[in-house]
RODO-2510 file (C-alpha; in nm, 4 decimals, decimal comma):
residues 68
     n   res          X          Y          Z
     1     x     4,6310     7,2258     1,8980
     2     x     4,3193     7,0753     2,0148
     3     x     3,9964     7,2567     1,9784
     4     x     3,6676     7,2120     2,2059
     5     x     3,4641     6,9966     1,8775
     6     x     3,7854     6,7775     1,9480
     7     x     3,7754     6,6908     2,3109
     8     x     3,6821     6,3149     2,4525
     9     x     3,2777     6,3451     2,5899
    10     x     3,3343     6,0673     2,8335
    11     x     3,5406     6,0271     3,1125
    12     x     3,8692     5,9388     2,9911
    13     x     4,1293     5,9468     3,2711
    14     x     4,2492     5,6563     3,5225
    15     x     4,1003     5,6431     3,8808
    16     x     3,7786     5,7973     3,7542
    17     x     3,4612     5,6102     3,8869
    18     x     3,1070     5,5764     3,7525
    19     x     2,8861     5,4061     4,0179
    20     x     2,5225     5,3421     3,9332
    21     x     2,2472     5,2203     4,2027
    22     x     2,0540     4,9692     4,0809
    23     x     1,6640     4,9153     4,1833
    24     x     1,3737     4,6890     4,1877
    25     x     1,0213     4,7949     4,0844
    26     x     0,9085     4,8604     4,4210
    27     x     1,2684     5,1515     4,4244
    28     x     1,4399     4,9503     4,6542
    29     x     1,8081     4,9239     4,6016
    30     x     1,9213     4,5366     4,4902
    31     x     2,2819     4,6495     4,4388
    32     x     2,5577     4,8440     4,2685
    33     x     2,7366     4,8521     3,9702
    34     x     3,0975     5,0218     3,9592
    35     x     3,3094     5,0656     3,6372
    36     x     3,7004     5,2097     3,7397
    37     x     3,8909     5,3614     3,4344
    38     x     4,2699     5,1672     3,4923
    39     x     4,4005     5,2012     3,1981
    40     x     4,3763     5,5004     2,9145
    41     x     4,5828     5,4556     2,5691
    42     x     4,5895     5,6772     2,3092
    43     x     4,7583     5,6191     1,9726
    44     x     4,7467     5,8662     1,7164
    45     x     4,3492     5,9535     1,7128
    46     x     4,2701     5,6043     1,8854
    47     x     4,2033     5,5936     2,2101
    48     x     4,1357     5,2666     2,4550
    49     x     4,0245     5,2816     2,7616
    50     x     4,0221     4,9630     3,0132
    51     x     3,7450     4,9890     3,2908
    52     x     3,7150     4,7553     3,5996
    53     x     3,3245     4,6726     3,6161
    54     x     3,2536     4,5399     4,0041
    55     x     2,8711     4,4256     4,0368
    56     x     2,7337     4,4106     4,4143
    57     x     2,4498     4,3354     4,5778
    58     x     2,2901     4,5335     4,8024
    59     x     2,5034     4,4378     5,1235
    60     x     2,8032     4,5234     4,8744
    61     x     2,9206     4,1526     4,8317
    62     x     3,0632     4,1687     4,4993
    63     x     2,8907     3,9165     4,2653
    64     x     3,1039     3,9793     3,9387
    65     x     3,4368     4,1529     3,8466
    66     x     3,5834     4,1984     3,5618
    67     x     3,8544     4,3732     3,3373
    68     x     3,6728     4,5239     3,0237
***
């Protein structure tokens, strides 16, 4: 039985997506960040999760990506 003390903080399942906006000092946008939960395994009280981090610019032309 799991009780609430017990449960994962942090997104934890596959598909989920975290997208941050990313700005300059003058708050204009230079690009996004995107991290993609693909993979989730959990062993015993181990758990590793695999996110796909996708930097863009701000015309959305990806500039890195990565498995992590």
């Amino acid at each position: 039985m799991l009780i609430k003390a017990q449960e994962i903080f942090f997104p934890s399942k596959v598909g989920v997506v975290l997208e941050y906006k990313n700005y300059d000092n003058k708050n204009s946008e230079t690009g996004t960040t995107r991290y993609t939960i693909s993979k989730v395994n959990k062993i015993g009280n181990d758990i590793d999760i695999t996110y796909i981090i996708l930097k863009m610019d701000k015309d959305n032309k990806i500039q890195f990506d990565d498995e992590i």
